[in-house]
C-alpha positions as CSV (number, residue, x, y, z in Angstrom):
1,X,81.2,31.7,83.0
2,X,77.5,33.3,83.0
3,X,76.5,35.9,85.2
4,X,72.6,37.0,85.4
5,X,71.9,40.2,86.1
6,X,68.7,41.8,87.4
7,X,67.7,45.8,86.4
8,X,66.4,48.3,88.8
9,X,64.0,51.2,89.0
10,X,64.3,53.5,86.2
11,X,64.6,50.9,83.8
12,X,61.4,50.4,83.0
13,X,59.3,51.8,79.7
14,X,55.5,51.7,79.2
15,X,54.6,48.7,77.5
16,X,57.6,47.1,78.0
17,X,55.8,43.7,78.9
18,X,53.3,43.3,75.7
19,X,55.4,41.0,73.5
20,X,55.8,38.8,76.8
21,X,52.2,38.3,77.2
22,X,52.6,36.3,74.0
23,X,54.3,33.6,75.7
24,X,51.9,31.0,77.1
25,X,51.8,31.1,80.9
26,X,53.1,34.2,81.2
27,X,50.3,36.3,81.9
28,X,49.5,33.4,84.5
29,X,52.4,33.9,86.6
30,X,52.0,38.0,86.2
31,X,48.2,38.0,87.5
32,X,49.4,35.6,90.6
33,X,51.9,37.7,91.4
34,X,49.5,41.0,91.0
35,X,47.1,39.6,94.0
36,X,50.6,39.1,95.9
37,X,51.4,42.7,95.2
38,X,48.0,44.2,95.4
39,X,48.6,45.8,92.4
40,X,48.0,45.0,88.6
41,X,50.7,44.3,87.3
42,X,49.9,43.3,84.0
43,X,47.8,46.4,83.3
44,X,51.1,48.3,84.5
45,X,53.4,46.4,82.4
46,X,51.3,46.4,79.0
47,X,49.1,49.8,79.1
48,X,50.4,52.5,82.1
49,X,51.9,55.7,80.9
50,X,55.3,56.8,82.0
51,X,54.1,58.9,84.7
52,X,52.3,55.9,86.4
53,X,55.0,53.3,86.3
54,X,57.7,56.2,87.8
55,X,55.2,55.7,91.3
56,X,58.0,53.9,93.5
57,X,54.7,52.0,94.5
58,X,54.3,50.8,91.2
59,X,57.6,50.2,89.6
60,X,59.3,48.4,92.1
61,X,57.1,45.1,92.4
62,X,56.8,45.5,88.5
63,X,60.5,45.5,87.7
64,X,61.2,42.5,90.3
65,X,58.0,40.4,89.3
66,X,58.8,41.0,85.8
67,X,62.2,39.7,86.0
68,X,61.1,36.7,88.4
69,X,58.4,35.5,85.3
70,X,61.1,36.0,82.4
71,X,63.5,34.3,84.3
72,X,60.9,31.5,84.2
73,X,60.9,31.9,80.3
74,X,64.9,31.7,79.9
75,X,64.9,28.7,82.5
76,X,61.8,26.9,82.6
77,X,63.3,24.1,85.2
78,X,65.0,26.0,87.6
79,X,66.9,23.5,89.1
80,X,68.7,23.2,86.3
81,X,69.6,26.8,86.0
82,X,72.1,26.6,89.4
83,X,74.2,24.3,86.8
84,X,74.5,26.5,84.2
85,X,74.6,30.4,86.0
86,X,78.1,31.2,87.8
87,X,76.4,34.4,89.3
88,X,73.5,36.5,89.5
89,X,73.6,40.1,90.2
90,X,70.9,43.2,90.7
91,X,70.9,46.4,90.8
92,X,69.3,48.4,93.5
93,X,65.8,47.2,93.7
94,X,66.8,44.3,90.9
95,X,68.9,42.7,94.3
96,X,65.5,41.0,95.5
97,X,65.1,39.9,92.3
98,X,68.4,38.2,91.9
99,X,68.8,36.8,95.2
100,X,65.1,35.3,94.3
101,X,66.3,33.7,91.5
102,X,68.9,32.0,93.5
103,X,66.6,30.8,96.2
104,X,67.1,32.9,99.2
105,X,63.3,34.1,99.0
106,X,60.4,32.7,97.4
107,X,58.3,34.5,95.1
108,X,55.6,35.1,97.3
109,X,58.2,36.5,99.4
110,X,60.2,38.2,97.4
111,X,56.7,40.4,96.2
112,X,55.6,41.2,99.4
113,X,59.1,42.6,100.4
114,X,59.1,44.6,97.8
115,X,55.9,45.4,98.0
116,X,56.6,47.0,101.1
117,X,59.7,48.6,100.3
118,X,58.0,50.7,97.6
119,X,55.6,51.7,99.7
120,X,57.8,52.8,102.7
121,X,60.5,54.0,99.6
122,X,57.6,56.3,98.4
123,X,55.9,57.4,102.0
124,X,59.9,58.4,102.8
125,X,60.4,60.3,99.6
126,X,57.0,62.5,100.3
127,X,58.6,63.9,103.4
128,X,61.1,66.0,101.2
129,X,60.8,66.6,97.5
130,X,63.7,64.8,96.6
131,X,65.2,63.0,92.9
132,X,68.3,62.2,91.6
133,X,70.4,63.0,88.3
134,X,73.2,60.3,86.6
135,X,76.5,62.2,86.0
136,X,78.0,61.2,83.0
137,X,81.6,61.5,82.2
138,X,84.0,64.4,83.9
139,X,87.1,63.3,86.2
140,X,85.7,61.6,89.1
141,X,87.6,63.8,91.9
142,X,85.9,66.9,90.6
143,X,82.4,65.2,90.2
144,X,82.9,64.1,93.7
145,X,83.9,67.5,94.3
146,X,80.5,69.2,92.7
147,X,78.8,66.5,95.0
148,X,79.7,67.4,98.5
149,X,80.0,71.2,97.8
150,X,76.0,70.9,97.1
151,X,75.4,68.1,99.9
152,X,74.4,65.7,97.5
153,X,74.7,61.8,97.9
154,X,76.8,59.4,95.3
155,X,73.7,57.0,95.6
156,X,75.2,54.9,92.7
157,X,78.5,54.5,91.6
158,X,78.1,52.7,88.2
159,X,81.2,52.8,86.8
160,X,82.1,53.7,83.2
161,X,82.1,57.3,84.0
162,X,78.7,56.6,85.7
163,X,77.8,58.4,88.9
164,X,74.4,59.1,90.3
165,X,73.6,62.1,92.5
166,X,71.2,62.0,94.8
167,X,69.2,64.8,97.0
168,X,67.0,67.3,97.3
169,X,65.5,69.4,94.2
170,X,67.6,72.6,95.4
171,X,70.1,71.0,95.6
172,X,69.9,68.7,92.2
173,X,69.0,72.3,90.7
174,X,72.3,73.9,92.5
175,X,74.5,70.9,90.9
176,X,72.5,71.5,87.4
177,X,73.5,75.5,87.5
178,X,77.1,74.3,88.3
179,X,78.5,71.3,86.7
180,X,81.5,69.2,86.9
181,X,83.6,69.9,84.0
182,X,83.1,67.8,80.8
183,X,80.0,65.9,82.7
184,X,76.5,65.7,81.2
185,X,74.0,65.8,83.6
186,X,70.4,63.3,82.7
187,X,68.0,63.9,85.8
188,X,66.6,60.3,86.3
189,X,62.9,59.0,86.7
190,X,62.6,58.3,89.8
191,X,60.9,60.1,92.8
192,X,63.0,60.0,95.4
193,X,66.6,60.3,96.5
194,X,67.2,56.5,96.6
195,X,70.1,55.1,98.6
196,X,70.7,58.1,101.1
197,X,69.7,58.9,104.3
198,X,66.6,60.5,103.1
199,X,65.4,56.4,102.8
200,X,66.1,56.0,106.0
201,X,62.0,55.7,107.6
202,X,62.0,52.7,105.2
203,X,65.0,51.0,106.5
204,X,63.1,51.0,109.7
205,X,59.9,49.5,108.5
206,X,61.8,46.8,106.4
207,X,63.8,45.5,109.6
208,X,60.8,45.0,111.2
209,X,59.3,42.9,108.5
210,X,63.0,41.2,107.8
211,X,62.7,39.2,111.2
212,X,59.6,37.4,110.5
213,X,60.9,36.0,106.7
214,X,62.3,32.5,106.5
215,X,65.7,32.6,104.1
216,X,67.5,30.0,102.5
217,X,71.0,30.1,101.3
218,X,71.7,31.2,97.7
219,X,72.5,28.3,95.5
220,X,74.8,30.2,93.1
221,X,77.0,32.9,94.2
222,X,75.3,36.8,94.7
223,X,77.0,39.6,94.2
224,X,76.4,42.5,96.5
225,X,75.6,45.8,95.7
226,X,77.2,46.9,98.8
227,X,80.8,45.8,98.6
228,X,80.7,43.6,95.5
229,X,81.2,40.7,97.5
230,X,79.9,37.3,97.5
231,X,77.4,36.8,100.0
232,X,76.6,33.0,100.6
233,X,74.3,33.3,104.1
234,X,70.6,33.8,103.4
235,X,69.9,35.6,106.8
236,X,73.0,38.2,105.4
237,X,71.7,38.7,101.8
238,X,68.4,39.8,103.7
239,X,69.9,41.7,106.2
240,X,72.0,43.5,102.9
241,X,68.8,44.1,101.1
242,X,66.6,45.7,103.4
243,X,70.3,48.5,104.7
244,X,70.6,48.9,100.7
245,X,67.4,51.3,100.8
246,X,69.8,53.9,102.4
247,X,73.2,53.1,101.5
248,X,75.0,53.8,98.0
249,X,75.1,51.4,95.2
250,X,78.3,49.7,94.0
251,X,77.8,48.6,91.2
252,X,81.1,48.8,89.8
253,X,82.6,46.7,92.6
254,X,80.3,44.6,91.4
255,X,81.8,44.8,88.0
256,X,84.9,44.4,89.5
257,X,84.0,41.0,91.2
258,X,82.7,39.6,87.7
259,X,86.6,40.5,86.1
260,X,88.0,38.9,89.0
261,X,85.6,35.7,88.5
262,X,86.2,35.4,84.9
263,X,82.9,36.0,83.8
264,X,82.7,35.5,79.7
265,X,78.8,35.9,79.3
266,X,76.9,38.7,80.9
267,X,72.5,38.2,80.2
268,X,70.0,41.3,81.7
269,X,66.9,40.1,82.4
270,X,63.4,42.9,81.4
271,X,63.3,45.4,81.4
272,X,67.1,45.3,80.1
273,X,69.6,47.9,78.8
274,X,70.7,50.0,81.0
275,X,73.1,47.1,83.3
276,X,74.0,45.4,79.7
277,X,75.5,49.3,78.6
278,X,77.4,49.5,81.2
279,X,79.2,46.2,81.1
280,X,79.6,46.1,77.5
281,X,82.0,49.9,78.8
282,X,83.5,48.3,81.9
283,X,84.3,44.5,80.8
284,X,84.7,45.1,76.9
285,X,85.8,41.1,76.6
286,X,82.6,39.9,78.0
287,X,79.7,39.0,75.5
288,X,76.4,40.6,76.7
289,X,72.5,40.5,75.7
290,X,69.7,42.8,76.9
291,X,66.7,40.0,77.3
292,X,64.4,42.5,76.1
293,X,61.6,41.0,74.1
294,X,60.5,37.3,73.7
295,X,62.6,37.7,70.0
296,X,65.9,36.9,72.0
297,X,64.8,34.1,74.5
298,X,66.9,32.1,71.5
299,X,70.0,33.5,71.4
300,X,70.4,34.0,75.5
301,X,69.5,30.1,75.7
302,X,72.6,30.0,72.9
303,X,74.7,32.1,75.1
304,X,73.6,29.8,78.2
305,X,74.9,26.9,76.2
306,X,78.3,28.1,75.5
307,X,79.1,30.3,78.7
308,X,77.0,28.2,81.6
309,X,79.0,26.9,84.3
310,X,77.5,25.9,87.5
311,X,79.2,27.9,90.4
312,X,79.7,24.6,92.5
313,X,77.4,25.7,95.9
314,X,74.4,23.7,94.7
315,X,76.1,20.5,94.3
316,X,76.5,19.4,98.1
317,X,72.9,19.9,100.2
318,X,74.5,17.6,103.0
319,X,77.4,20.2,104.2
320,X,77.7,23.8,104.3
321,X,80.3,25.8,102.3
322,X,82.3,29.0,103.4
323,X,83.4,30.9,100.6
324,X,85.6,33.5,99.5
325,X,83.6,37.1,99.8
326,X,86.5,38.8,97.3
327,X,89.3,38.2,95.0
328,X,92.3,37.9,97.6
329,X,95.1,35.6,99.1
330,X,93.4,33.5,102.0
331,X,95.0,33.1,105.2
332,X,93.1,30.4,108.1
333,X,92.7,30.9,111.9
334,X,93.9,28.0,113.8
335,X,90.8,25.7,113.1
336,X,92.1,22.2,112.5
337,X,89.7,19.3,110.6
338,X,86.9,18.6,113.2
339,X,87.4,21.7,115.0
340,X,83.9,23.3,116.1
341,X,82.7,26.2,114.4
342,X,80.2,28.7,116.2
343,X,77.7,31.3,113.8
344,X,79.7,33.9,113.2
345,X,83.1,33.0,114.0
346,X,85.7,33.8,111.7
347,X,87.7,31.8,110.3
348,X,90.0,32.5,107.8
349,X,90.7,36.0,106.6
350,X,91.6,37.5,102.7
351,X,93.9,40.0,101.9
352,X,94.2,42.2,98.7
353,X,95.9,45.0,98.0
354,X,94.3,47.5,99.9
355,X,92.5,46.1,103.2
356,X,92.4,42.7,104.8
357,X,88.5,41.1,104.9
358,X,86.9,38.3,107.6
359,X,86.1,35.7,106.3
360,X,82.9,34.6,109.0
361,X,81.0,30.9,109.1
362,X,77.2,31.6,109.1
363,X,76.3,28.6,110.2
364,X,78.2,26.7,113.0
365,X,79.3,23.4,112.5
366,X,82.4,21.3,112.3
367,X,85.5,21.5,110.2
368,X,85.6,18.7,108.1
369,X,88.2,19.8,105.3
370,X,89.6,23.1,104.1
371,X,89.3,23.6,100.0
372,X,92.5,25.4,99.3
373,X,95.8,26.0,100.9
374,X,96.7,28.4,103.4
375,X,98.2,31.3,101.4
376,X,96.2,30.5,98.1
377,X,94.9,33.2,96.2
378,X,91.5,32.8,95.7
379,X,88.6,34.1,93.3
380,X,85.3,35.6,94.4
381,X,82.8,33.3,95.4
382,X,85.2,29.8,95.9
383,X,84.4,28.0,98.4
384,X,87.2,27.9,100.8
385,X,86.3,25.3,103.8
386,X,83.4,22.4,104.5
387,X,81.7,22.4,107.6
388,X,79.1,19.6,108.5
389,X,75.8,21.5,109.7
390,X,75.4,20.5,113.4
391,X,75.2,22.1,116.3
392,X,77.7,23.9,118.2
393,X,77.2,24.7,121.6
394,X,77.1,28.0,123.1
C-alpha cells in the first residue's frame, strides 16, 4: 500500500530544480504554471538564493508547482496513478498539492490558490515580526510546558520528537534563552508564524476566494493535516485547506492514519527529505524514498510496482461512496437500503478508544447498499456505504 506524500514550506533549497529541467517537457509545464502564478518559477527553482525562495510569496507556488510537474514525471498518465496510490498526503502548504494530485483542483486552480495564499500568508506575517523554531527531542509535557509559559503556538506537531513552535521573535528568543530539557532548538526558514492565529487576515481572504472554485471529489483517499482523517468531499478538502492557514499541523495523526491503513511504501515528491525523515522515525517498517533528483524517478516507479494498490474510490463514477474518516468500529443510524440521504446527514458513526466521530454524507442521495456490517471495525479511508447521486428534497 503506497502513500504519496507532498512537502511544505521550508523544504525547499536553491537550485533544487536544475537536474529536473533535464527531463523533456519539464520546463514546459514549469513556465505555464509561472504565467498562472505570476511569478518565475523556473528562475526561482534553478538560480534564486536562499534568501529569495524563504519570500512566502515565492516559496509557496514553487513548492506546490514543483511537486504538481514531478508528479507528472513519476506518473506520466495520471489516470493510471488512482490504481496504483492508496493515499496521498501534504504537509502544510504541500496539502494543495496533494489534494491536486488527486483531482479535487485543477492545476490552474490549485496555482492561483496558492498564489494567493502566499500572498495573504506574507501580507499577515508583516503586521508582526513573527518566525518559528522546530523543537527537537525533550519529553513532550515539558516542551508543551516551555510553550504556553512563552505564549507560543504548537503550529506543527510532527511526531518523532518533532514539535514546531510558533510566535513572535520575543517570544521565539524567550523560548531560545529557556529551553525544554534535552530539546535542541533549529529556528526554521520561514517568515512568519504559520498555522496560528497570527494567519488569521489570510484565512479571511482565502474564504472569499474558496466560494467561487469548482471542486471535485478526490479519487484516492487524502489525508488531513487537521485530524488525520480521510476526507472524501471536495467542497470539505477545500474548506480544510483554506482554515489550515491558522490551525496547527498534525502531522503525526497523519502518520497515525497511514499505520492504521497498512501503508508498506511511503514516496515524497521535490523538494523531498524532510516528510521521508520523519516516517522512516515514526513507521520504521515502511520502505521510503525522497524523490529528489531525476536519478531516482527509477527506483520510485520500482517501489510503485511492488507497493501500488488502488484505494478503490476511483473505480465506481456512477455512485458516490461514504467512507470511513478514521480507524474505528462503525455503528449505522437507522437508514435502511433505499432510504434518502440529505447533504450533510449523518449516517453512521465510528468509535475508537478515545472519542466517538460522525460519519456525514456529502452528497445526498439514496441508500443503495451498506459495505460492511454494523459493528465492523473499519480502516481509514473504506468505504462504508453506496448512495446513488440524485436528488433529495429539502
Amino acid at each position: 500500500m503506497l502513500v504519496i506524500a507532498c512537502p511544505g514550506q521550508g523544504s525547499q533549497t536553491p537550485g533544487f530544480l536544475r537536474p529536473w529541467l533535464e527531463l523533456p517537457g519539464f520546463e514546459d509545464r514549469l513556465s505555464w504554471l509561472s504565467v498562472v502564478a505570476g511569478i518565475d518559477l523556473v528562475k526561482h527553482g534553478t538560480e534564486s538564493d536562499a534568501d529569495t525562495i524563504r519570500d512566502t510569496a515565492v516559496a509557496q507556488p514553487l513548492i506546490v508547482a514543483s511537486g504538481l510537474v514531478s508528479l507528472l514525471a513519476l506518473f506520466p498518465h495520471p489516470a493510471e496513478a488512482f490504481r496504483q496510490i492508496a493515499a496521498g498526503a501534504g504537509h502544510s502548504v504541500g496539502e494543495i498539492t496533494a489534494a491536486t494530485g488527486a483531482g479535487v483542483l485543477t492545476a490552474e486552480q490549485a496555482m492561483v490558490f496558492v498564489r494567493e495564499r502566499g500572498r495573504a500568508m506574507a501580507e499577515a506575517s508583516a503586521v508582526t515580526a513573527t518566525g518559528m523554531t522546530a523543537v527537537l527531542g525533550g519529553d513532550p509535557d515539558e516542551v508543551a510546558a516551555a510553550l504556553a509559559k512563552h505564549g507560543l503556538t504548537a503550529a506543527n506537531a510532527n511526531g518523532a520528537g518533532q514539535t514546531v513552535a510558533a510566535g513572535t521573535l520575543e517570544q521565539l528568543a524567550a523560548l531560545k534563552d529557556v529551553p525544554p530539557a534535552k530539546a535542541r532548538l533549529m529556528p526554521l526558514q520561514v517568515a512568519g508564524a504559520f498555522h496560528t492565529e497570527h494567519m488569521r487576515p489570510a484565512v479571511d481572504v482565502l474564504s472569499g476566494y474558496a466560494r467561487a472554485i469548482t471542486t471535485h471529489d478526490p479519487r484516492t483517499r487524502l489525508l488531513s493535516n487537521a485530524d488525520g482523517h480521510v476526507v472524501h468531499d471536495g467542497r470539505e478538502v477545500l474548506r480544510r485547506l483554506v482554515s489550515q492557514v491558522s490551525n496547527p499541523v498534525r502531522w503525526d495523526l497523519c502518520m497515525e492514519a497511514m499505520r492504521d491503513l497498512g501503508v508498506t511504501g511511503f514516496i515524497e515528491i521535490p523538494p523531498a527529505g524532510a516528510l521521508t525523515g520523519l516516517v522512516k522515525r515514526s513507521l520504521p517498517d515502511v520502505e521510503t524514498l525522497a524523490l529528489k533528483t531525476p536519478d531516482d524517478l527509477d527506483k520510485a516507479k520500482e517501489m510503485v510496482a511492488r507497493h501500488g494498490q488502488s484505494s478503490g474510490l476511483s473505480q465506481s463514477p456512477t455512485w458516490r461512496l461514504v467512507v470511513a474518516p478514521l480507524k474505528g468500529i462503525v455503528h449505522f443510524t437507522a437508514l435502511d437500503a433505499g432510504a434518502s440521504v440529505g447533504d450533510g446527514d449523518t449516517i453512521a458513526t465510528v468509535a475508537t478508544l478515545r472519542d466517538t466521530f460522525d460519519v456525514v454524507a456529502p452528497h445526498g442521495g439514496r441508500v443503495v447498499e451498506w459495505l460492511v456490517e454494523d459493528g465492523d471495525p473499519v480502516s481509514p479511508g473504506q468505504p462504508i456505504v453506496r448512495l446513488h447521486p440524485q436528488e433529495v428534497p429539502a
